[in-house]
py3Dmol code that shows the C-alpha trace and the ligand (Angstrom):
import py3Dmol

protein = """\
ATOM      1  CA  UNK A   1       0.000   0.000   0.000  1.00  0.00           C
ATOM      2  CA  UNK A   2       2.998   2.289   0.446  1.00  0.00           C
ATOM      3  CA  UNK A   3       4.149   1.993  -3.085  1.00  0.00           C
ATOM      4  CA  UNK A   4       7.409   3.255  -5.116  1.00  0.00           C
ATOM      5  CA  UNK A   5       8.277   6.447  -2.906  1.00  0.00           C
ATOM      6  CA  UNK A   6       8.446   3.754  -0.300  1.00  0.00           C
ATOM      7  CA  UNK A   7      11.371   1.573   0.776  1.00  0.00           C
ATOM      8  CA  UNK A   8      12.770  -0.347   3.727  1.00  0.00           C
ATOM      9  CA  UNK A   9      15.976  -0.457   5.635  1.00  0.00           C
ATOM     10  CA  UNK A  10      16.628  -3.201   7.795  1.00  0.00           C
ATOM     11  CA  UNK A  11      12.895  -3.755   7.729  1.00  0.00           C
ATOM     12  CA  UNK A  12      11.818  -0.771   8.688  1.00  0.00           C
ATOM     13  CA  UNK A  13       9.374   1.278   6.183  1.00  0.00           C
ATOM     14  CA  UNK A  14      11.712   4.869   5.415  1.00  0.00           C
ATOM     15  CA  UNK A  15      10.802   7.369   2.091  1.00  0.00           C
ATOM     16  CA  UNK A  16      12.807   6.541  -0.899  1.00  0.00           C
ATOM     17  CA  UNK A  17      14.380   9.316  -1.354  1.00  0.00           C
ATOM     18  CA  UNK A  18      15.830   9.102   2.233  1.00  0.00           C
ATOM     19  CA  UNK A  19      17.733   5.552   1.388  1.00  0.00           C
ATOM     20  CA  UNK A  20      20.310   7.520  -1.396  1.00  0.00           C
ATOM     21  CA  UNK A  21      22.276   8.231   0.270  1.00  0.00           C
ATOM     22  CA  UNK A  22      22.076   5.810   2.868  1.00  0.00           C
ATOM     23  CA  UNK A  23      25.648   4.715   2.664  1.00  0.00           C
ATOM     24  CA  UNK A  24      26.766   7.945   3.714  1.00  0.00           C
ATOM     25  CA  UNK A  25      24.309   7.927   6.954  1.00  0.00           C
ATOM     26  CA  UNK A  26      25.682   4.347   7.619  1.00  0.00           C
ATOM     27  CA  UNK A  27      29.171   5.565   8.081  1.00  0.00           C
ATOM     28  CA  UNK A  28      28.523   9.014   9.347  1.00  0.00           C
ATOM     29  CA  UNK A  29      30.952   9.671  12.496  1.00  0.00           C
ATOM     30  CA  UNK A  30      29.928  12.409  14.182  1.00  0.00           C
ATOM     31  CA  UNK A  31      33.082  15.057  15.823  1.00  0.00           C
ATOM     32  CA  UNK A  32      33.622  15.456  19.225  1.00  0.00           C
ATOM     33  CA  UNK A  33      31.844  19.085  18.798  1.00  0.00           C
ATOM     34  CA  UNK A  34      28.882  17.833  16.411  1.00  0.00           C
ATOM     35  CA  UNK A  35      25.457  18.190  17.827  1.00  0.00           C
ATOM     36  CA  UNK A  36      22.840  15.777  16.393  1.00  0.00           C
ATOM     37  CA  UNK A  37      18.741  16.063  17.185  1.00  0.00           C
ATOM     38  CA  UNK A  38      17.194  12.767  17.193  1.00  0.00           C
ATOM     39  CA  UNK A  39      13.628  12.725  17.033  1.00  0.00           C
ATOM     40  CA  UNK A  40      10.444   9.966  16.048  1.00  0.00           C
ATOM     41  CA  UNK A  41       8.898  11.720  13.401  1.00  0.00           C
ATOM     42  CA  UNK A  42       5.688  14.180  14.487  1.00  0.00           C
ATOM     43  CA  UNK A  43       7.569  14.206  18.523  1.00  0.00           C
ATOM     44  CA  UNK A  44       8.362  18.040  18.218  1.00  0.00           C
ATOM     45  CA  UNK A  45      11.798  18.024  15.824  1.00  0.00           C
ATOM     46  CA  UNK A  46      11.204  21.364  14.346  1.00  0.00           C
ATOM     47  CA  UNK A  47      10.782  23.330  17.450  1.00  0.00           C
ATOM     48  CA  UNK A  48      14.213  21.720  19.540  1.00  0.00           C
ATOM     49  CA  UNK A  49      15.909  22.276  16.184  1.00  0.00           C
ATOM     50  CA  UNK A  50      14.772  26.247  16.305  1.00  0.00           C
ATOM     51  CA  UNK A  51      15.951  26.327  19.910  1.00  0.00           C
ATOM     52  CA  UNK A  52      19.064  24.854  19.254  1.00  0.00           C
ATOM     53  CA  UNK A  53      19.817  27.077  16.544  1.00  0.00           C
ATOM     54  CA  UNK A  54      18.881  30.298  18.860  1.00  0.00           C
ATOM     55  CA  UNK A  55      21.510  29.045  21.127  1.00  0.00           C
ATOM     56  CA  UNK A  56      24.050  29.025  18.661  1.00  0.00           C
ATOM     57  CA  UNK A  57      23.023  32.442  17.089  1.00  0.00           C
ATOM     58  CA  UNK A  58      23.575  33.684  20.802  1.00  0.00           C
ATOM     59  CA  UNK A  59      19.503  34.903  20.902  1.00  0.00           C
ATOM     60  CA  UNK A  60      19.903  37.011  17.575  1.00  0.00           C
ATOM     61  CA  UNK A  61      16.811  35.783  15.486  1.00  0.00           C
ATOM     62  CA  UNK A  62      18.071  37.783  12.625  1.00  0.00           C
ATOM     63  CA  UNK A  63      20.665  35.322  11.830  1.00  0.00           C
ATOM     64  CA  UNK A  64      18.205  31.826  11.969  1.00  0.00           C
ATOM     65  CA  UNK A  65      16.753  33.498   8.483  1.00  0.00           C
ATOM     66  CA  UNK A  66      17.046  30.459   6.356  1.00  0.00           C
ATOM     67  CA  UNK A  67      14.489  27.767   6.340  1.00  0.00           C
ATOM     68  CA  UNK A  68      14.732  25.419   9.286  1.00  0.00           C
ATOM     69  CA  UNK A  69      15.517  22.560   7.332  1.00  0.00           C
ATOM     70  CA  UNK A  70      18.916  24.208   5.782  1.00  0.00           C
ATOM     71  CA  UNK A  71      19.652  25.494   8.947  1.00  0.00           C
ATOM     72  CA  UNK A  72      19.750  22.118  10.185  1.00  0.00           C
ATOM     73  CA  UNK A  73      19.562  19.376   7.930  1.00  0.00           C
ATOM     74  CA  UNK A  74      17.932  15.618   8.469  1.00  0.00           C
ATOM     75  CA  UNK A  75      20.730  13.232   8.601  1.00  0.00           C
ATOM     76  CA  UNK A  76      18.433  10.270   8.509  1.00  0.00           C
ATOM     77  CA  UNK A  77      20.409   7.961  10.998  1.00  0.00           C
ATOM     78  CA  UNK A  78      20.334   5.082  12.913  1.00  0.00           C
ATOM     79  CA  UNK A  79      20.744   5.271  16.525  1.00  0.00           C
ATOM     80  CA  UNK A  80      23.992   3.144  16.164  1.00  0.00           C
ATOM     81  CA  UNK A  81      26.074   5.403  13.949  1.00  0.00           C
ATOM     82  CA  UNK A  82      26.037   8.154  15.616  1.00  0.00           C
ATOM     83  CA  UNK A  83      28.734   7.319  18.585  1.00  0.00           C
ATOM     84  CA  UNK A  84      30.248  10.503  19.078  1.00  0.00           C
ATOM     85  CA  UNK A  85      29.306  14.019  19.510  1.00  0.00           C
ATOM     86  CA  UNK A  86      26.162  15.322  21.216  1.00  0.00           C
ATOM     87  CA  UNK A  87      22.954  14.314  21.030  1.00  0.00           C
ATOM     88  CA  UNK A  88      19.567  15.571  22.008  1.00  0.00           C
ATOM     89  CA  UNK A  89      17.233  13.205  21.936  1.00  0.00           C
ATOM     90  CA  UNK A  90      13.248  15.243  21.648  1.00  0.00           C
ATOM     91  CA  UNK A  91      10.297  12.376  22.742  1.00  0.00           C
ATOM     92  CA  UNK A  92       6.762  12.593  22.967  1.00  0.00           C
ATOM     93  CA  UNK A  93       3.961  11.153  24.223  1.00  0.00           C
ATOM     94  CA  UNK A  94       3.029   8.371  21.575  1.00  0.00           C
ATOM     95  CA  UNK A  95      -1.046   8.796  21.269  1.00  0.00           C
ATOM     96  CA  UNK A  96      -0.213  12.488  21.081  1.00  0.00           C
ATOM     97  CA  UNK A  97       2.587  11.502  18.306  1.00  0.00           C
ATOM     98  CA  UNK A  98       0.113   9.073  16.276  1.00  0.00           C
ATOM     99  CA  UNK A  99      -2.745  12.038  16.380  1.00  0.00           C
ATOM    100  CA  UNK A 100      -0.496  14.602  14.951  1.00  0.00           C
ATOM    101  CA  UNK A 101       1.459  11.780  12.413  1.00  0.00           C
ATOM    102  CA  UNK A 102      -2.447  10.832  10.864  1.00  0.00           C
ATOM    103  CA  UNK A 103      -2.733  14.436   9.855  1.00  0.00           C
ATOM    104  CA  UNK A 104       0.960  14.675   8.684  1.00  0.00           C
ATOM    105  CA  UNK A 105       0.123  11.765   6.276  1.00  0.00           C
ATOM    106  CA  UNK A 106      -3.333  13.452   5.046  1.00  0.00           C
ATOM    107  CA  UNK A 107      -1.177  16.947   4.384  1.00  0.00           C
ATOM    108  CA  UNK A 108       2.120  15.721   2.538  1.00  0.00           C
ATOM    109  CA  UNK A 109       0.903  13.498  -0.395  1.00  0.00           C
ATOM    110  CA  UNK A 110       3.533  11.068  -0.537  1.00  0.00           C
ATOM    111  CA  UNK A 111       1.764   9.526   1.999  1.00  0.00           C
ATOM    112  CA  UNK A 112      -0.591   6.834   0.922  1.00  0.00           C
ATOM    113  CA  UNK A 113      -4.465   7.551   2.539  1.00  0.00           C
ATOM    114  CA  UNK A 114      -4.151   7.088   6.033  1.00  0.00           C
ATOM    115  CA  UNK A 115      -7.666   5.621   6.305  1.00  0.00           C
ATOM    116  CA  UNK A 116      -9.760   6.101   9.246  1.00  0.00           C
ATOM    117  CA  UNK A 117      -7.812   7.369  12.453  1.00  0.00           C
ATOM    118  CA  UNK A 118      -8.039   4.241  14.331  1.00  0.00           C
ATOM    119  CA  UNK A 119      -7.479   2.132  11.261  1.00  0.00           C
ATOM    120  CA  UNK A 120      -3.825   4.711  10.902  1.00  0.00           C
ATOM    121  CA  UNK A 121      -3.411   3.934  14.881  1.00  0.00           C
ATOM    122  CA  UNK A 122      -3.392   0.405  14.116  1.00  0.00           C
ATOM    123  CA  UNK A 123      -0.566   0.887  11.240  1.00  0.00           C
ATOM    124  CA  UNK A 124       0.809   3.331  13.984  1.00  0.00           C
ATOM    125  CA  UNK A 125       1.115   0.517  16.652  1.00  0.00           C
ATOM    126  CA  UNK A 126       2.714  -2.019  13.801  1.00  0.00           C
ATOM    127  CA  UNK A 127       5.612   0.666  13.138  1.00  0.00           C
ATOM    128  CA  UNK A 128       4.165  -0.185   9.747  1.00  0.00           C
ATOM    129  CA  UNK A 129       4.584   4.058   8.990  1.00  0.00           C
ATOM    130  CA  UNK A 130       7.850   5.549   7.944  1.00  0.00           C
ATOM    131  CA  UNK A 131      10.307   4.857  10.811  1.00  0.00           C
ATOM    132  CA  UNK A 132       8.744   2.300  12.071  1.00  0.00           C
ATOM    133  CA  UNK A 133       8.272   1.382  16.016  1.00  0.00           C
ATOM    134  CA  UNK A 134       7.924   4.335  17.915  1.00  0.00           C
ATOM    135  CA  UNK A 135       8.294   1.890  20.723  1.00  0.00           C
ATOM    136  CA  UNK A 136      11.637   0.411  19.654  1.00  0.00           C
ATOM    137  CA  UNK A 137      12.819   4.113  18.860  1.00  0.00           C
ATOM    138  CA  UNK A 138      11.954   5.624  21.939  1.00  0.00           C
ATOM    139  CA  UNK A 139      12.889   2.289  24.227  1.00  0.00           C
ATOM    140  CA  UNK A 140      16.754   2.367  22.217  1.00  0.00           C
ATOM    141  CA  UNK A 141      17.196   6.323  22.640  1.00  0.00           C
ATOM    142  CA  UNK A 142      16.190   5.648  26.881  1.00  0.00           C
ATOM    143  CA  UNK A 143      18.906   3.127  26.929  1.00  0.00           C
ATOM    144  CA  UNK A 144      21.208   5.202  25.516  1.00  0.00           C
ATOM    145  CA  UNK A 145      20.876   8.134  27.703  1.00  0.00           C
ATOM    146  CA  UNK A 146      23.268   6.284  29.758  1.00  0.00           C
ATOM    147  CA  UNK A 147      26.486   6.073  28.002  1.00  0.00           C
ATOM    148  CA  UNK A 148      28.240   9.331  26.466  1.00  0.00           C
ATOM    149  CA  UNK A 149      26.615  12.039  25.937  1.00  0.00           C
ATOM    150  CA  UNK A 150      22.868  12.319  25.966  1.00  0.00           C
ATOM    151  CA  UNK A 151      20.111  15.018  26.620  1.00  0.00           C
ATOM    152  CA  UNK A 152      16.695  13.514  27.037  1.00  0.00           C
ATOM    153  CA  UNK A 153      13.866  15.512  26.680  1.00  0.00           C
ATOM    154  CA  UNK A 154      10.372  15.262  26.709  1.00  0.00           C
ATOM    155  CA  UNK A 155       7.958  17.446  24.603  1.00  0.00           C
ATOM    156  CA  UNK A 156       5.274  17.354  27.460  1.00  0.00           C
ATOM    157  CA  UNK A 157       8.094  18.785  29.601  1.00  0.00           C
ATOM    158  CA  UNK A 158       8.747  21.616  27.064  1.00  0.00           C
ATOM    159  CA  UNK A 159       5.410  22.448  26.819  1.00  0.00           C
ATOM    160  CA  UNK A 160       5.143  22.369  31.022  1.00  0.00           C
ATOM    161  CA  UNK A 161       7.991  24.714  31.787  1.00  0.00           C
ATOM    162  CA  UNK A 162      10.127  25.797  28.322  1.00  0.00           C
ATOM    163  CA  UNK A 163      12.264  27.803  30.187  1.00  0.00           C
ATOM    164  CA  UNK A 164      13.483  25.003  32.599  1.00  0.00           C
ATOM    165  CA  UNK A 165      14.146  22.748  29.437  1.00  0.00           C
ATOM    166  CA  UNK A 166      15.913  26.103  27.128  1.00  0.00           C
ATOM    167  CA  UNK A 167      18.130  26.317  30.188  1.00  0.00           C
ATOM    168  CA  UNK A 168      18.916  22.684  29.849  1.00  0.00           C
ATOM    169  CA  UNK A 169      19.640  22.395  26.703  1.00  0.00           C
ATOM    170  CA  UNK A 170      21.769  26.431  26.707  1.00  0.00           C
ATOM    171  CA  UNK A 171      23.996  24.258  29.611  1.00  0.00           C
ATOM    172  CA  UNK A 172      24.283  21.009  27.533  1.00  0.00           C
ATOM    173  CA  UNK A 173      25.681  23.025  24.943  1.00  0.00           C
ATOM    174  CA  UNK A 174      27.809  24.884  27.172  1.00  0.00           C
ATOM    175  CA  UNK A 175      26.886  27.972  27.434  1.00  0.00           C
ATOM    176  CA  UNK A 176      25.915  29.973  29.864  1.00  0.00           C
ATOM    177  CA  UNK A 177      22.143  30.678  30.374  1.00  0.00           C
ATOM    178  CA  UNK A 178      21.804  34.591  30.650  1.00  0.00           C
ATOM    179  CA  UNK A 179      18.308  35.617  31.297  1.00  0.00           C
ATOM    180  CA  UNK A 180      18.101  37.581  28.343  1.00  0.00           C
ATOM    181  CA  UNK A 181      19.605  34.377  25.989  1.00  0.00           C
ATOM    182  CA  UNK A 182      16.578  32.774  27.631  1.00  0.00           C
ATOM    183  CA  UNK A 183      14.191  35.531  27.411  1.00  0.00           C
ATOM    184  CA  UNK A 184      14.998  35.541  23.392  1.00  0.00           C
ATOM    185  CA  UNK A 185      14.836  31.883  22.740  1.00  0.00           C
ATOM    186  CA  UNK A 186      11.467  31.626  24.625  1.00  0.00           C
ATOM    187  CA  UNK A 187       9.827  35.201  22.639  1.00  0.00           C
ATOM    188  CA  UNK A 188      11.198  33.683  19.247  1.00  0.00           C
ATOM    189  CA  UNK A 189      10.396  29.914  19.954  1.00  0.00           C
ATOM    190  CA  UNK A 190       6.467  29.408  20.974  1.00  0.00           C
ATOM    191  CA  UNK A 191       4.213  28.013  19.155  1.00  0.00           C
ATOM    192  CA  UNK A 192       2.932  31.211  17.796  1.00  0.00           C
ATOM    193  CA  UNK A 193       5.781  32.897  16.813  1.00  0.00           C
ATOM    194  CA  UNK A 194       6.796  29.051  14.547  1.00  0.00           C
ATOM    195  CA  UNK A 195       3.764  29.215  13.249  1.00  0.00           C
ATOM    196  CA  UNK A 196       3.686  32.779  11.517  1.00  0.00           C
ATOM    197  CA  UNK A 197       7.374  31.979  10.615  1.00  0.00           C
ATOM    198  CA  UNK A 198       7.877  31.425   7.507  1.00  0.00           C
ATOM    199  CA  UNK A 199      11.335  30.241   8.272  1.00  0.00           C
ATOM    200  CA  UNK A 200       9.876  27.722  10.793  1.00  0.00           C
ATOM    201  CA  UNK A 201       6.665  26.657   9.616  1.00  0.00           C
ATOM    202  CA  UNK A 202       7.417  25.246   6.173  1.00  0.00           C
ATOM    203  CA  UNK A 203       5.608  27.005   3.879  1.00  0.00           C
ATOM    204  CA  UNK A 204       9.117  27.556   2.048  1.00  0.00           C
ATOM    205  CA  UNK A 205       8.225  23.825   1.341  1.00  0.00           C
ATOM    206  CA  UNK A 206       6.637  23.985  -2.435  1.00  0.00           C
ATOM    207  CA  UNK A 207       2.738  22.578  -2.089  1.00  0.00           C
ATOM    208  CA  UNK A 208       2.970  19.647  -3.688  1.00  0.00           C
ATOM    209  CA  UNK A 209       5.377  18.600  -0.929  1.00  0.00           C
ATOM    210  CA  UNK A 210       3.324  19.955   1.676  1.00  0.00           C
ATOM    211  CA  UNK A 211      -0.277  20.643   1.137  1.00  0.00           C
ATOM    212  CA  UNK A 212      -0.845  23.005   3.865  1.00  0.00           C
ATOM    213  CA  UNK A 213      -4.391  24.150   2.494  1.00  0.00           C
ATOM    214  CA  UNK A 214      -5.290  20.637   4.614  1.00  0.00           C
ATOM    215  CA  UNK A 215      -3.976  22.237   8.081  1.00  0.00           C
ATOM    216  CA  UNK A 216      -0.932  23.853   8.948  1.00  0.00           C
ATOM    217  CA  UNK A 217       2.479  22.408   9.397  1.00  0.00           C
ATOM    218  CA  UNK A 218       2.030  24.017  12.760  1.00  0.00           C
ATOM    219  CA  UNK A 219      -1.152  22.094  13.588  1.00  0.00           C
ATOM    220  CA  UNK A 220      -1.745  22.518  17.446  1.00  0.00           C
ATOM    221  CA  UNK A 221       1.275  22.120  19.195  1.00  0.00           C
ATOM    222  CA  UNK A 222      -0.460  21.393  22.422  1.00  0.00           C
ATOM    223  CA  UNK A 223       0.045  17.939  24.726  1.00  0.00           C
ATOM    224  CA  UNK A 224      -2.883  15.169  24.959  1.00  0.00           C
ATOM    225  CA  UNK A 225      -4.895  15.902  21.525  1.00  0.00           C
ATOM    226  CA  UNK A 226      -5.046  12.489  21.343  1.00  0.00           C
ATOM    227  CA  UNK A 227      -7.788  12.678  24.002  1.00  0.00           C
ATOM    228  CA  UNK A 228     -10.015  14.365  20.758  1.00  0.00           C
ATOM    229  CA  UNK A 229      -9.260  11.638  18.752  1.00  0.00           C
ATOM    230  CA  UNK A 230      -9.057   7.683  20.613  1.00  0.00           C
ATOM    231  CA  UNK A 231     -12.494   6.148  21.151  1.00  0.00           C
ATOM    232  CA  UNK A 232     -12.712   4.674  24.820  1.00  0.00           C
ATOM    233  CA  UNK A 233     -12.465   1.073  22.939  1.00  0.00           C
ATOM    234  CA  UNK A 234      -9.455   2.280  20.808  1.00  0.00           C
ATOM    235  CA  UNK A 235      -7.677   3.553  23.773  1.00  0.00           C
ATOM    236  CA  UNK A 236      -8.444   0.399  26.110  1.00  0.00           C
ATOM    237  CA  UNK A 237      -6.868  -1.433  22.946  1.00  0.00           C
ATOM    238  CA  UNK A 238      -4.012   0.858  22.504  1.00  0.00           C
ATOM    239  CA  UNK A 239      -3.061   0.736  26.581  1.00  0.00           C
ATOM    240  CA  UNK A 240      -3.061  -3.247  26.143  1.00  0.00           C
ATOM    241  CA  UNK A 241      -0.302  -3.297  23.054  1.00  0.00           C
ATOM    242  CA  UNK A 242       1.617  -0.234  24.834  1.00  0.00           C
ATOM    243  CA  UNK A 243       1.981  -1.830  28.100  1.00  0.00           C
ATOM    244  CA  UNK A 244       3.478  -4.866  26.227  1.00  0.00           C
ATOM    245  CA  UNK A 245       6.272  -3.070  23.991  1.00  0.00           C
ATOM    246  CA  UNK A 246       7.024  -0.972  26.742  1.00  0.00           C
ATOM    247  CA  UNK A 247       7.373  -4.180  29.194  1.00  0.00           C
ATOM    248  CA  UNK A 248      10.333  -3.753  31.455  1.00  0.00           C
ATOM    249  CA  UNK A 249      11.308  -0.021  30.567  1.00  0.00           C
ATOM    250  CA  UNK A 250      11.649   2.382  33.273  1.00  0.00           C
ATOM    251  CA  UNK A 251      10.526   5.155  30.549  1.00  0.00           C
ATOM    252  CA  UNK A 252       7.847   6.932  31.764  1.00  0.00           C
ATOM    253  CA  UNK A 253       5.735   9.656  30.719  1.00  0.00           C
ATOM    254  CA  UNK A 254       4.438  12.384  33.101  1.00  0.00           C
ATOM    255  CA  UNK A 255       1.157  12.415  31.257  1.00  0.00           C
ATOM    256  CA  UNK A 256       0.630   8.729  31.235  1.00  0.00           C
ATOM    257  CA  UNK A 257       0.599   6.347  28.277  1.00  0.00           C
TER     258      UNK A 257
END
"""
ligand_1 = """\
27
A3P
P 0.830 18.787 16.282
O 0.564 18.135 14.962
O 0.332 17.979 17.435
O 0.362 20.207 16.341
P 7.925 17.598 14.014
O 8.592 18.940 13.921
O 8.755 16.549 14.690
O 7.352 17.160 12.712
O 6.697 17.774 15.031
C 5.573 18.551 14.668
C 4.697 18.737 15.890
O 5.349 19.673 16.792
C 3.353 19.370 15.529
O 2.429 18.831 16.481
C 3.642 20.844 15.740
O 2.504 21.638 15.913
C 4.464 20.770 17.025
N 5.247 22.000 17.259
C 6.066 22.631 16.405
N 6.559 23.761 16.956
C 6.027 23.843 18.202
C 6.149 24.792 19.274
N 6.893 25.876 19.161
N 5.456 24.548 20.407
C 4.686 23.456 20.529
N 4.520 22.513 19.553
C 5.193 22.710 18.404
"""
view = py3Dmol.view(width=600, height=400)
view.addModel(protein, "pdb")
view.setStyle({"model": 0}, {"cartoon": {"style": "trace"}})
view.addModel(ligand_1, "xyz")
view.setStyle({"model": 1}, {"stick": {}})
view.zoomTo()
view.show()
């Protein structure tokens, strides 16, 4: 059903046009001073990867004038190649990430019809979606946070307190959180401000790439949507498989499953 713009790496369902230059991901080493965002698709990539930049334009949102996406470019890795450098690793709640990946697949048409939402949950909870397993992604990322070095964030955090996870993420990158450097990143980074950006909110993105006459790139940007969406059986159903993938991981969300 996923058809030719569709392959798979190692089993796992990834666009075509990703796998090119797969080669080159496989035997990317990242420097000691690299940073690298890791991110399940739909978990909040665009908005660490705006914040990240602000910290390295020292709070001077004239100079992050480029489309996000050249700014900081998708190295589609594995978790396993990068060994070095930093990483920031961005999850998010996975109902919340299914609710916002459905409407992803209705806007960019690439994507083959989702169907109904819980039909899509169902492909959702078969990592049969581009990526594949949120629950294998998100479980490998956890286990890494112990060796080298790892920041792991949560979008539900972000969205609690930004300026407790900005100041995180200004120290992981050593620098030194000055309340004005905070005060900047937080003005130029909420969900507003991304959206009406046309530097963040991909409407530099020609339309037949991104058909944002369906909904915005910047959809909602709020935590537990999914509660608008799962049907009390879907949810009961969804629990169930969670509580099995996640068996044994001490990963836990604030705002439940
Ligand atoms: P929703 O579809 O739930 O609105 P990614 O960048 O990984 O594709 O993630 C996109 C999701 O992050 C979208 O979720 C989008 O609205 C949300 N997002 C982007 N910028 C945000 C911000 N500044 N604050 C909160 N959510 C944001």
């Amino acid at each position: 059903e996923y058809g030719e713009n569709f392959g798979r790496i190692q089993g796992i369902l990834m666009y075509k046009d990703f796998l090119k230059y797969w080669n080159d991901v496989e035997t990317f080493q990242a420097r000691p001073d690299d940073i690298v965002i890791a991110t399940y698709p739909k978990s909040g990539t665009t908005w660490i990867s705006e914040i990240v930049d602000m910290i390295y334009k020292e709070g001077d949102a004239e100079k992050c004038k480029d489309a996000i996406f050249n700014r900081i470019p998708f190295l589609e890795c594995r978790n396993e190649d990068v060994l070095n450098g930093n990483i920031i690793y961005l999850c998010r709640n996975a109902k919340d990430v299914a609710v916002s990946y459905y409407y992803f697949f209705l806007m960019v048409p690439i994507h083959p019809n989702p169907g109904t939402f819980s039909e899509f949950v169902e492909k959702f909870m078969n990592g049969h979606v581009p990526y594949g397993s949120w629950y294998k992604h998100t479980q490998s990322w956890w286990e890494k946070r112990k060796d080298g070095q790892l920041l792991f964030l949560f979008y539900e955090d972000m969205k609690e307190d930004i300026r407790k996870e900005v100041i995180k993420l200004i120290q992981f990158l050593g620098r030194k959180p000055s309340e004005s450097l905070i005060d900047k990143i937080v003005q130029h980074t909420t969900f507003q401000e991304m959206k009406k950006n046309p530097f963040t909110n991909y409407t530099m993105m020609p339309n037949e790439f991104m058909n944002q006459k369906v909904h915005s790139f910047m959809r909602k940007g709020i935590s537990g949507d999914w509660k608008n969406h799962f049907t009390v059986a879907l949810n009961e159903k969804f629990d169930k498989h969670y509580e099995q993938q996640m068996k044994g991981s001490t990963l836990k969300f604030k705002t439940g499953i």
